[in-house]
C-alpha positions in Angstrom: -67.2 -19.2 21.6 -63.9 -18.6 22.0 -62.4 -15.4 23.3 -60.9 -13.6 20.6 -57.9 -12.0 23.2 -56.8 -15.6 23.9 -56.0 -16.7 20.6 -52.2 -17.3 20.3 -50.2 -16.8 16.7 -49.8 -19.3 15.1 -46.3 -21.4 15.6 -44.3 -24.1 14.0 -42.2 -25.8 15.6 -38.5 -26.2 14.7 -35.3 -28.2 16.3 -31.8 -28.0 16.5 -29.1 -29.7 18.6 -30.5 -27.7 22.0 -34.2 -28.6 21.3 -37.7 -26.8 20.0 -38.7 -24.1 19.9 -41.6 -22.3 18.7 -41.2 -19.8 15.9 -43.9 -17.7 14.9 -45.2 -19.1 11.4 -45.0 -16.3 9.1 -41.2 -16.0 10.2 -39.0 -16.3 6.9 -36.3 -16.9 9.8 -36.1 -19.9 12.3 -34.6 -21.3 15.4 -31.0 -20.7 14.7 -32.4 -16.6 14.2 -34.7 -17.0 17.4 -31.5 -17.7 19.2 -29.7 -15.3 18.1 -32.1 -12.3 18.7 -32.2 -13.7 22.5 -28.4 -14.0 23.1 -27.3 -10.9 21.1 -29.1 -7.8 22.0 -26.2 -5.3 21.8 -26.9 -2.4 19.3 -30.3 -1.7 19.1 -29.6 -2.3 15.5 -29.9 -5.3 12.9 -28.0 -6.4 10.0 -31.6 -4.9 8.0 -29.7 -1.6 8.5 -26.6 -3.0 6.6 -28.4 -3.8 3.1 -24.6 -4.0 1.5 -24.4 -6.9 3.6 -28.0 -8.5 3.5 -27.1 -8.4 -0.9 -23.9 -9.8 -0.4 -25.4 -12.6 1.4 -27.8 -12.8 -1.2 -25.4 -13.3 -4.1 -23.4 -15.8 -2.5 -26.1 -17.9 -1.9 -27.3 -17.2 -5.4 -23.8 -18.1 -6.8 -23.5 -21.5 -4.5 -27.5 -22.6 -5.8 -25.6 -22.1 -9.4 -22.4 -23.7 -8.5 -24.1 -26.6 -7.1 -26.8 -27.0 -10.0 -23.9 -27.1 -12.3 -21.7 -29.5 -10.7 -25.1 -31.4 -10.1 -24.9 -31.3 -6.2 -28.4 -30.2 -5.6 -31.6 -31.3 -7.5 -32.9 -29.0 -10.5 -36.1 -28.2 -8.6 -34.2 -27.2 -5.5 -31.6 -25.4 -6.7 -33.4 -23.2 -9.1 -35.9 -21.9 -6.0 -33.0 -21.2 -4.1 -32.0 -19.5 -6.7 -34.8 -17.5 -7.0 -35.1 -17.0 -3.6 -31.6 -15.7 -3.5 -31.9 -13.5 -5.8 -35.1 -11.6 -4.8 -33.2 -10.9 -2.1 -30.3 -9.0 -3.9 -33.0 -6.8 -5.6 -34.0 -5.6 -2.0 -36.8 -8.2 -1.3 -37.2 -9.6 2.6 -34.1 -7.1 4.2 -36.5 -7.1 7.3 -36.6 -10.7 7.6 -32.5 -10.3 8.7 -33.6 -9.8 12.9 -29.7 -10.7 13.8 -27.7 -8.0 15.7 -24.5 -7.2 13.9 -22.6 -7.5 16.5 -22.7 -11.0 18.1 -21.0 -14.0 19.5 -20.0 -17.1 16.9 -18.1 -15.5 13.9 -20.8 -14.5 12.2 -22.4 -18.0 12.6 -25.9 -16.3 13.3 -25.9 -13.6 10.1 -25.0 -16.9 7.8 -28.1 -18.9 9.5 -30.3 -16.2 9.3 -29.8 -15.5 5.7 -30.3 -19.6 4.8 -33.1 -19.7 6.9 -34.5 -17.0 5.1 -33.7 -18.1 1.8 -34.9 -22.1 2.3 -38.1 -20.3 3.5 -38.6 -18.3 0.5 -37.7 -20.9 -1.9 -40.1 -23.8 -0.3 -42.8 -20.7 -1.1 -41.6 -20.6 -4.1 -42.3 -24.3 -4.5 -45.4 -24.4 -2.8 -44.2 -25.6 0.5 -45.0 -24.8 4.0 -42.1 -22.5 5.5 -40.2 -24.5 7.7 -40.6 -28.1 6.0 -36.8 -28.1 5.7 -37.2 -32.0 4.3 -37.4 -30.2 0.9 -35.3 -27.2 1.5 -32.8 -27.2 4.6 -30.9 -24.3 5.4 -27.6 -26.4 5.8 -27.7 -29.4 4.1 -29.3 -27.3 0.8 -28.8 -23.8 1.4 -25.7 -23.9 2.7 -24.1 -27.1 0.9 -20.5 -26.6 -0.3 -19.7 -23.6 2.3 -19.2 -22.7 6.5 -19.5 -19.6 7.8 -15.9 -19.3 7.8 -15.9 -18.6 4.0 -19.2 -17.2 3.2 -18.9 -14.4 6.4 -15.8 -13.3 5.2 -16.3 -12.8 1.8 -19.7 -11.6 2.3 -18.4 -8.5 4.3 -15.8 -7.9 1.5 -18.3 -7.3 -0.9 -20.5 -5.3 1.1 -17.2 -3.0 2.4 -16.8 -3.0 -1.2 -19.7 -1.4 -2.2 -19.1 1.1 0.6 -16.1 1.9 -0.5 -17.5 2.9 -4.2 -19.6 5.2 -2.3 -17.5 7.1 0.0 -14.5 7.3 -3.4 -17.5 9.1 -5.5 -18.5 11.5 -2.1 -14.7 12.3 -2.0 -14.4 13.3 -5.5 -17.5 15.5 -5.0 -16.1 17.1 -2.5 -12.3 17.3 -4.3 -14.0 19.1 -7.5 -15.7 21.5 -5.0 -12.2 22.0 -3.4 -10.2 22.4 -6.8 -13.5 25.1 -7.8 -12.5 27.1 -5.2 -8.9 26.8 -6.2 -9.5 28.2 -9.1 -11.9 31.3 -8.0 -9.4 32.2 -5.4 -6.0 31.8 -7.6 -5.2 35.7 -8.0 -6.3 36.1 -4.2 -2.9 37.5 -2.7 -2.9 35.9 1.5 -0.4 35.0 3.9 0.4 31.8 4.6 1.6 30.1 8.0 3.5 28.2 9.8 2.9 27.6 14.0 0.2 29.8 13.6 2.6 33.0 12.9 2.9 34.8 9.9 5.3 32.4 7.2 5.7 34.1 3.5 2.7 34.7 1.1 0.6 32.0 -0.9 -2.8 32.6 -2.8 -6.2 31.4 -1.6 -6.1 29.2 -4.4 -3.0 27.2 -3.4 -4.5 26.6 -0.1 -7.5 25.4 -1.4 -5.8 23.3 -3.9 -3.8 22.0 -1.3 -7.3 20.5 0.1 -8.2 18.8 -3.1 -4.6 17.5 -3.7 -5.0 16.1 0.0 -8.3 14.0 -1.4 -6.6 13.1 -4.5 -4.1 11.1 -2.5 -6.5 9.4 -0.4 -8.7 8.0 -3.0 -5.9 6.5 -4.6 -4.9 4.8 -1.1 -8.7 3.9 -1.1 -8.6 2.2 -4.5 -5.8 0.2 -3.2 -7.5 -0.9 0.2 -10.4 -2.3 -2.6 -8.2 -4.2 -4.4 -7.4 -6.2 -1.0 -10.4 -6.9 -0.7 -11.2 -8.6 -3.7 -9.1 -11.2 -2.4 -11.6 -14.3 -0.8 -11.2 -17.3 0.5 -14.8 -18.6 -0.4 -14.6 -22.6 -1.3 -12.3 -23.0 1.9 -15.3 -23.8 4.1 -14.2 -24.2 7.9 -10.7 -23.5 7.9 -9.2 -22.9 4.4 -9.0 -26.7 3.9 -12.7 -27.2 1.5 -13.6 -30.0 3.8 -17.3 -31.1 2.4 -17.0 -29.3 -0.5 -16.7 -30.7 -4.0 -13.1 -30.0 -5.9 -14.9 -27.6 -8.3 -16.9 -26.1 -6.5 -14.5 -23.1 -5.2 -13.4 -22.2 -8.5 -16.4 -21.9 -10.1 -18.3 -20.4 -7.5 -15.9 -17.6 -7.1 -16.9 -17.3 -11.0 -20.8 -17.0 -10.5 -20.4 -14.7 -7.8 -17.9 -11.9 -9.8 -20.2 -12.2 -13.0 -23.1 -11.6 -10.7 -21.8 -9.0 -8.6 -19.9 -7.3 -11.3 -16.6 -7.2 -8.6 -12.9 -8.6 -10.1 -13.1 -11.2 -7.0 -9.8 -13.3 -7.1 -9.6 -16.3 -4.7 -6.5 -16.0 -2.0 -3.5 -18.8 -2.7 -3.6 -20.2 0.6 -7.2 -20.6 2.2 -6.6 -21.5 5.2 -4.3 -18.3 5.8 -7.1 -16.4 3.9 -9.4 -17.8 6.5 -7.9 -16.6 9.7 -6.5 -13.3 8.4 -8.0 -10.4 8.4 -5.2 -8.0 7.1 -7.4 -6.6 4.5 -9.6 -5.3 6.9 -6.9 -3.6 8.7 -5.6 -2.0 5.7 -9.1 -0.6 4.7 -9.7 0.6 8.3 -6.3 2.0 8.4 -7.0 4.2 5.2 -10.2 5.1 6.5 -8.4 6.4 9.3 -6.1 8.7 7.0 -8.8 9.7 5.2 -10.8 11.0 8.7 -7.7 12.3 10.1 -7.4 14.1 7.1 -10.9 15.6 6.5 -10.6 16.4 10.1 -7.3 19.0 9.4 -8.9 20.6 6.6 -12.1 21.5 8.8 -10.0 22.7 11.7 -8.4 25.1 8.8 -12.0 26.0 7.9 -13.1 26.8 11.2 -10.0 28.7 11.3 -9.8 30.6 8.3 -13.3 31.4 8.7 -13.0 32.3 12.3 -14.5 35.8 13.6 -16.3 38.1 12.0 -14.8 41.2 13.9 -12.2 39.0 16.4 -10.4 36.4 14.2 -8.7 36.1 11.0 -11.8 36.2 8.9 -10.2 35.4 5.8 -13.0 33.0 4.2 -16.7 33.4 5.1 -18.5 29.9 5.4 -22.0 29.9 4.6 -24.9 30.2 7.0 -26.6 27.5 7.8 -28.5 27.9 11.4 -28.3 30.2 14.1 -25.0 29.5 16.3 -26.5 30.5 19.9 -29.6 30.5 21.9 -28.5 33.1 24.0 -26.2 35.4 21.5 -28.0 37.0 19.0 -26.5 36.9 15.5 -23.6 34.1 15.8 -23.5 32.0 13.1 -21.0 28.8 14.0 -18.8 26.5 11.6 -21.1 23.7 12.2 -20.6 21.8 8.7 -16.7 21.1 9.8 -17.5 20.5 13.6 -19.8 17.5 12.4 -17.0 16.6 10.1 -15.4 16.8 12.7 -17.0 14.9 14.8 -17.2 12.3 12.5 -13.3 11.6 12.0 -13.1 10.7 15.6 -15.6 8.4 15.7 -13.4 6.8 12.4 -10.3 6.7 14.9 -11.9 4.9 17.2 -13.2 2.6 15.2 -9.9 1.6 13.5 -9.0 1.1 17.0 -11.8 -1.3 17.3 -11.0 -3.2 14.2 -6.8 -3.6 15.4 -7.6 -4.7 18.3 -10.3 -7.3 16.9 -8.1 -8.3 14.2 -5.0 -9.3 16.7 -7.2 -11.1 18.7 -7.9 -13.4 16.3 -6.6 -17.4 17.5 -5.3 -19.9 15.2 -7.4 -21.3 12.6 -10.4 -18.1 12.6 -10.6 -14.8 14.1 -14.3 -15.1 15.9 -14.4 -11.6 16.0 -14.8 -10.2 12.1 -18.6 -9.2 13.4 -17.1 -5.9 15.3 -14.6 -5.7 12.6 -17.5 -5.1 10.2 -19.4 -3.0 12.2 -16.6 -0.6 12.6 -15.6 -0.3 9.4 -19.5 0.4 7.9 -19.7 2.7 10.5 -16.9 4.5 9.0 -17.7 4.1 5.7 -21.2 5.3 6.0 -20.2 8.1 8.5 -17.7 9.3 6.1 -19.6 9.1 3.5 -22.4 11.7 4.6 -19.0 13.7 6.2 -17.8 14.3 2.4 -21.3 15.3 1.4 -22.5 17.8 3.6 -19.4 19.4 3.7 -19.3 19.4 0.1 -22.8 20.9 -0.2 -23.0 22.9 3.0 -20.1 24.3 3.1 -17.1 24.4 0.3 -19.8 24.9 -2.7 -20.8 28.4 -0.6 -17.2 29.7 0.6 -16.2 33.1 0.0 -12.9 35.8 0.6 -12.7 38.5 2.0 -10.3 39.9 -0.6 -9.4 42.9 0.6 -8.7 42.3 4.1 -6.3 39.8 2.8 -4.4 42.5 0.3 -4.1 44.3 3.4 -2.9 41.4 5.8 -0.3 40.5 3.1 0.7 44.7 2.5 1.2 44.7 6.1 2.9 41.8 6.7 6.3 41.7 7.9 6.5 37.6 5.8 7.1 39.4 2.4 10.8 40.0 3.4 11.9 36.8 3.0 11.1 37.0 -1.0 13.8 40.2 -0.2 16.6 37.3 0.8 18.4 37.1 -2.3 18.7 40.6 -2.6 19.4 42.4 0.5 20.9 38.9 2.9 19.2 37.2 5.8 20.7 39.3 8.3 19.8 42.5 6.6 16.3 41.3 6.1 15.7 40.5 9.6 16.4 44.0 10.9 14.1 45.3 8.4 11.4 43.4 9.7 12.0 44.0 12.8 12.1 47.6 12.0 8.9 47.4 10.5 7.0 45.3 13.3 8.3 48.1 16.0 7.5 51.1 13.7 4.0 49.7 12.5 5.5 50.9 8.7 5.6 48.4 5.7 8.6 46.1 4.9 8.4 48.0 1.1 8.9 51.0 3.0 11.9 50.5 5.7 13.3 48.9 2.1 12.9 52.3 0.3 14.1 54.6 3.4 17.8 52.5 3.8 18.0 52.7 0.3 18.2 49.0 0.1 16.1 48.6 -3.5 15.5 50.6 -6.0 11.4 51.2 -6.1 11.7 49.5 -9.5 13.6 46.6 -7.8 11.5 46.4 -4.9 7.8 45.6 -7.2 9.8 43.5 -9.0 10.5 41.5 -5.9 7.5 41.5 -4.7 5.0 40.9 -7.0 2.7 38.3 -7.2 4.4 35.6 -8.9 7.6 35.9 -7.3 5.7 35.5 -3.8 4.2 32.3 -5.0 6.4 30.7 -6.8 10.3 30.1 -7.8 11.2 33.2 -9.9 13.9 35.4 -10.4 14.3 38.2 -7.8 16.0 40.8 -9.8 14.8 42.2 -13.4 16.9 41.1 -16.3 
């Protein structure tokens, strides 16, 4: 009897221009995957963590079977379990079945294999087939027919940045609401703004905080324009923009199949073969993503500001709770929610780095390296993504003032004299603050004492409106 601990798994053998290799027989992927798992171990990761990208895949391959049953390219049989194949795919079927690193050598070569391997497997199952009896269904002769890597990759990361970017523009609008809530809870709360960090002229809470939603505003209309760019494809221009080995049609309508199915206004670029080798769309994206970090990342160092204390800083704004801040110092509750923010934006700086330098090193005919590209700018997406969330939830949603150490701040500040200009002159109001800094006393009352104002004129000047806002200085 044989020894149980010696039996092997079972194998099938598959060949491509290198030679055979054994791949273990329940494998939805083959030898062009194999490969690629032993040359490419670089993240720890595989595209299975990137299921944007695994459906994209999935509906271009879906959209190609179509194209190519219509125009009459690809058997009935064949094209219809492809398919099917395809499509079980975009509904979340056989993501682990995608073993490829994202990062990896080839243009994206190995991710385009991976997902025809896995698709011809599933659809000679779904005709009854062994896997791996490519005589029925091949990966590139059937899979694959009408398209390169250099078109499909491309377009395939479009659509999945796509869908990230519908993500991270409904996160940001969470997170805008929560910022224009506050506005409006804090818009008769009197503070003193700033400028260098010194006391400028007075502002309300609420302008601040509107301020931060504006900000967001901004950026998701940048964001909406960075998708529009990349709605742009060259699909149908197979290895180099030129549609060498592809039928005159198929392009067209393929780009048809693929927007009904994916629901995305797709447009095919003018010129493929600049489309192929140009990856300016990506640049702009990442370059927006960029904004928006660097821009998340100012409003948290204002939180952390703002919030700063409770006894030694300005502790204008309490952030809420959410863990203990020290293992050592009892009671210290840190920003935490903006430090991972934070944290976050300069990971999204670097990678826009990452994706300017990968997009200028791109030679002639196809930039090889649109893999690093794509990992960078899901990174970002993602990253920033759960940033706009937790700090939504976590932190704006629960933000209070401390109203009346602000009245105070604002009663004793010696910034209120500049709403005085009009009345009394620059140079007058500069020794009154200065009087007032050196004498600890108010700037209302070094006003009253030189007889500068009447007290009538003086709460005229400085009441609320007038601080915050264009108004008249004197009463009518």
């Amino acid at each position: 009897m044989q020894d149980q601990g010696s039996i092997r798994p079972a194998t099938r053998t598959e060949h491509d221009l290198i030679g055979d290799r054994e791949v273990p027989a329940a494998a939805y992927w083959g030898i062009h995957s194999l490969r690629a798992v032993e040359n490419f171990p670089m993240t720890g990761r595989t595209i299975a963590d990137m299921p944007d990208l695994i459906r994209a895949l999935a509906a271009i391959k879906l959209a190609a079977a179509r194209t190519n049953g219509e125009l009459g390219l690809l058997p009935p049989r064949v094209a219809g379990a492809i398919a099917e194949a395809a499509r079980e795919i975009y509904n979340g079927a056989l993501h682990d079945a995608f073993v490829i690193d994202p990062i990896q050598g080839g243009a994206g070569t190995s991710t385009n294999m991976n997902a025809n391997e896995v698709i011809a497997n599933r659809a000679l199952e779904l005709l009854g087939e062994a896997r791996g009896n490519y005589r029925v269904v091949h990966p590139n002769e059937h899979v694959n027919l009408g398209q390169s890597t250099n078109d499909v990759y491309p377009t395939g990361l479009k659509l999945a940045a796509w869908s990230g970017v519908q993500r991270l523009w409904a996160a940001m609008d969470e997170l805008r609401i929560a910022f224009a809530a506050r506005q409006t809870n804090f818009a008769d709360v009197l503070k003193m703004g700033r400028t260098q960090l010194q006391d400028a002229v007075p502002m309300t809470l609420g302008q601040e905080f509107g301020a931060f939603a504006r900000m967001l505003s901004e950026d998701q209309e940048r964001l909406s324009e960075a998708a529009e760019l990349i709605c742009e494809i060259n699909l149908g221009g197979t290895a180099i923009g030129t549609g060498i080995a592809s039928h005159v049609r198929f392009g067209p309508l393929v780009r048809e199949n693929l927007a009904e199915i994916t629901g995305v206004p797709l447009v095919t670029a003018h010129d493929l073969v600049e489309a192929t080798q140009d990856c300016g769309a990506f640049v702009q994206l990442s370059g927006v993503l960029k904004r928006i970090a660097v821009k998340l990342s100012k409003v948290c160092n204002d939180l952390r500001l703002l919030s700063s204390g409770p006894r030694a800083g300005f502790n204008e704004i309490n952030l809420p709770a959410r863990q203990a801040g020290s293992s050592i110092m009892p009671g210290k509750v840190n920003p935490v929610i903006p430090e991972v923010v934070n944290q976050v934006a300069f990971e999204v700086v670097g990678n826009d780095v990452t994706v300017t330098m990968a997009a200028e090193a791109g030679q002639l005919q196809l930039n090889a390296f649109e893999p690093v590209i794509f990992h960078a700018i899901h990174s970002s997406l993602s990253q920033l993504t759960a940033a706009c969330k937790t700090l939504e939830k976590n932190c704006v949603a629960g933000i209070t003032a401390n109203r009346d150490l602000l009245k105070k701040q604002v009663e004793n500040s010696t910034g209120i004299v500049t709403a005085l200009n009009p009345v009394i002159g620059y140079h007058t109001a500069t020794e009154v603050a200065v009087e007032a800094h050196l004498s600890g006393r108010r700037v209302g009352d070094v006003v009253l004492e030189r007889g500068l104002m009447t007290k009538a004129e003086l709460d005229f000047a400085l009441r609320v409106e007038a601080l915050t806002a264009p108004s008249q200085v004197t009463p009518d």
